[in-house]
N, C-alpha and C positions, 0 to 999 in steps of 0.2 A: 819209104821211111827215111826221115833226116836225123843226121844228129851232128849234133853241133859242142866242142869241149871248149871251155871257157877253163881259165886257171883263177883261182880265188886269193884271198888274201890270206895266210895262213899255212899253205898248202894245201888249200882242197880245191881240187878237181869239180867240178861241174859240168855233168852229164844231159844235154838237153837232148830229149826225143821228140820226133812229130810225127804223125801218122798211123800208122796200122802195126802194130807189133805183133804181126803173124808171120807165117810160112815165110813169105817172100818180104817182108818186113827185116825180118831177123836176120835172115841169108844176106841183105845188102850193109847190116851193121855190124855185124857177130864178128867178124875177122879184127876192125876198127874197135870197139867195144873192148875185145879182149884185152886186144894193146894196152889199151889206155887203161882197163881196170889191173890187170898184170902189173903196170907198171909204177902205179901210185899207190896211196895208206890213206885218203883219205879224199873218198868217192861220195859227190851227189848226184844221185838221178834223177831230172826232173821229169815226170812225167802227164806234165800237166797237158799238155797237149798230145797225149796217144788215148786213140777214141775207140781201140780194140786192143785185146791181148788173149793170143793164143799160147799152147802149151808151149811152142818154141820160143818165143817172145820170152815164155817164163825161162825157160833154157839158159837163156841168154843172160837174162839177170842173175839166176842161181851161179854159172857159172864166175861172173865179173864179179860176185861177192866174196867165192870161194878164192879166187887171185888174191882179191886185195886182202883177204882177212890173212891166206900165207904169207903175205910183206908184214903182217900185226899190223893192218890194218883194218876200218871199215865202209862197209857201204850202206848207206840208206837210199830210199823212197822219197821224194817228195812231188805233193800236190797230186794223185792218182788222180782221173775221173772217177765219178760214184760207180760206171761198172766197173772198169778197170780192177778200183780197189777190191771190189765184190770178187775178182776174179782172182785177184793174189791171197784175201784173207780165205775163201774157198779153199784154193790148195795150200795153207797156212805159212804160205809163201814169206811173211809177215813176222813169224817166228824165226827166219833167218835172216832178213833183210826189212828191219824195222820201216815203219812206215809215218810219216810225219806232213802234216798241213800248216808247218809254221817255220819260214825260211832259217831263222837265227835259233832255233831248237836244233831244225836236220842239223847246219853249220856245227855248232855245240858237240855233237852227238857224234861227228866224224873227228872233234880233237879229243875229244875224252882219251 
């Protein structure tokens, strides 16, 4: 698992993942992750490029959304794969960490 944090204009964070957002996925990210959602208000996740996600992978997100929302901030989704997505709206993952396929909407959506 890669992930890669990019700063935006505005103040939003931008969150890139790549690879497997399982077991040993998350374990390599989740310390890293934390940091950076803990520490900012206005979190993107892009996960356009993770081509699996397990229950810990969800961990991870539930977790970095609950940091940023304590600063009154928040976090979105962007760009899932069709499972991926299938696998967050499943556990209504979705309902706490909105989900978006349209870069300048997520953006939008973290200064609200």
């Amino acid at each position: 698992m890669e992930m890669v944090v990019e700063e935006l204009e505005g103040g939003v964070t931008r969150v890139v993942l790549a690879g497997r957002l399982d077991v040993a996925g998350a374990a390599v990210i989740d310390l890293r992750f934390n940091t950076v959602s803990g520490s900012r208000r206005a979190v993107v996740v892009d996960l356009s490029s993770v081509s699996f996600i397990a229950s810990m992978g969800i961990r991870t997100l539930v977790s970095g959304a609950k940091a940023v929302r304590t600063r009154g901030g928040r976090m979105v989704l962007l760009f899932p794969e069709a499972n991926v997505e299938k696998a967050l709206r499943t556990a209504s993952i979705d309902m706490l960490i909105p989900i978006y396929h349209d870069r300048d909407a997520a953006l939008a959506a973290v200064l609200v």
